[in-house]
C-alpha positions in Angstrom: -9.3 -5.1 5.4 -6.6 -3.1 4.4 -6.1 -0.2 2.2 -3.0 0.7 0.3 -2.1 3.7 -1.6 0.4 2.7 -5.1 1.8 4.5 -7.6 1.8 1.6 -10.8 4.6 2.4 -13.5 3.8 -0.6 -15.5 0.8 -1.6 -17.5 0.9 -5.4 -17.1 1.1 -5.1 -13.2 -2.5 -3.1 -13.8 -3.8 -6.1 -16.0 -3.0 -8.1 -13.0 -4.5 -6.2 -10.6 -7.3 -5.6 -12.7 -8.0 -9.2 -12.6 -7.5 -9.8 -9.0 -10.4 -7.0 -9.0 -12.3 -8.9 -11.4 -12.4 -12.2 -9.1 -13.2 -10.0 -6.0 -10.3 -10.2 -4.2 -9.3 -6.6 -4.4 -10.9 -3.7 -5.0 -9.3 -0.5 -6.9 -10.3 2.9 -5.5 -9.0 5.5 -8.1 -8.2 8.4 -6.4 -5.8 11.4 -8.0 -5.6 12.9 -4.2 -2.6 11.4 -2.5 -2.1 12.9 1.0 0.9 11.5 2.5 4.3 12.4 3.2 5.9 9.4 1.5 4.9 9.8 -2.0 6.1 13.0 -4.3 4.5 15.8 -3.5 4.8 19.5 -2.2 7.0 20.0 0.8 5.5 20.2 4.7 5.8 22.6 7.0 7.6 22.4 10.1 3.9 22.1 11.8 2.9 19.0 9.5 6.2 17.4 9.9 5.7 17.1 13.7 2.6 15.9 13.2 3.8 13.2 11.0 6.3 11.9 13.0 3.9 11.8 16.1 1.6 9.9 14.2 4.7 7.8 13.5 5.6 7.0 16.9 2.1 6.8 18.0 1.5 3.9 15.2 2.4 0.1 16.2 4.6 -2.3 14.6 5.9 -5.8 13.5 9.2 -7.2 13.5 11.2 -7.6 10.2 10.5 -11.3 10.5 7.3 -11.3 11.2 6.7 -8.9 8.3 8.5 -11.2 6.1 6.4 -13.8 7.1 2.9 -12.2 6.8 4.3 -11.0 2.9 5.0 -14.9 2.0 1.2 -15.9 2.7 0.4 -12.7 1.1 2.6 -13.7 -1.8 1.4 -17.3 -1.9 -2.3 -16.3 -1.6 -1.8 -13.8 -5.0 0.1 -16.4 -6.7 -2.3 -18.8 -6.5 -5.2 -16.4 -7.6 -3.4 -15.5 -10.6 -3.0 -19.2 -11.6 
C-alpha cells in the first residue's frame, strides 16, 4: 500500500476517483492537515529545512526509467478500472 497526499483542482478528476473508491480500489482519506514541505504552506525554519533534506537523502530511490515504467502499469491498471 501506498498513500499519496493531492491537491484536486478539478471536479470530474474527483468523480473519477470517487469511483475508483467506490469499486475498492482506492481509498480517500480527507484530511485538511497537510504537513509537508512540497505543498503551499507557511515557510520552515532553518531547523526544519535541515531536517527535510536529511530525510531526503536518507530516503531511497528509482531510476527515471524505472519510474516511468512502474507509472505505465499504474496507468494501464486505472484505465482499465475506469472502463
Amino acid at each position: 500500500m501506498q498513500t499519496f497526499t493531492i491537491a484536486i483542482n478539478d471536479n470530474i478528476a474527483l468523480e473519477m476517483l470517487r469511483d475508483l473508491e467506490e469499486k475498492h480500489f482506492i481509498s480517500i482519506v480527507e484530511s485538511d492537515v497537510i504537513d509537508s514541505p512540497a505543498v503551499p504552506g507557511g515557510p520552515l525554519s532553518l531547523n526544519e529545512f535541515k531536517k527535510w533534506i536529511n530525510h531526503a537523502e536518507q530516503t531511497s530511490t528509482v531510476s527515471h526509467e524505472e519510474a516511468k515504467s512502474i507509472w505505465k502499469g499504474k496507468r494501464k491498471q486505472l484505465q482499465k478500472s475506469m472502463r
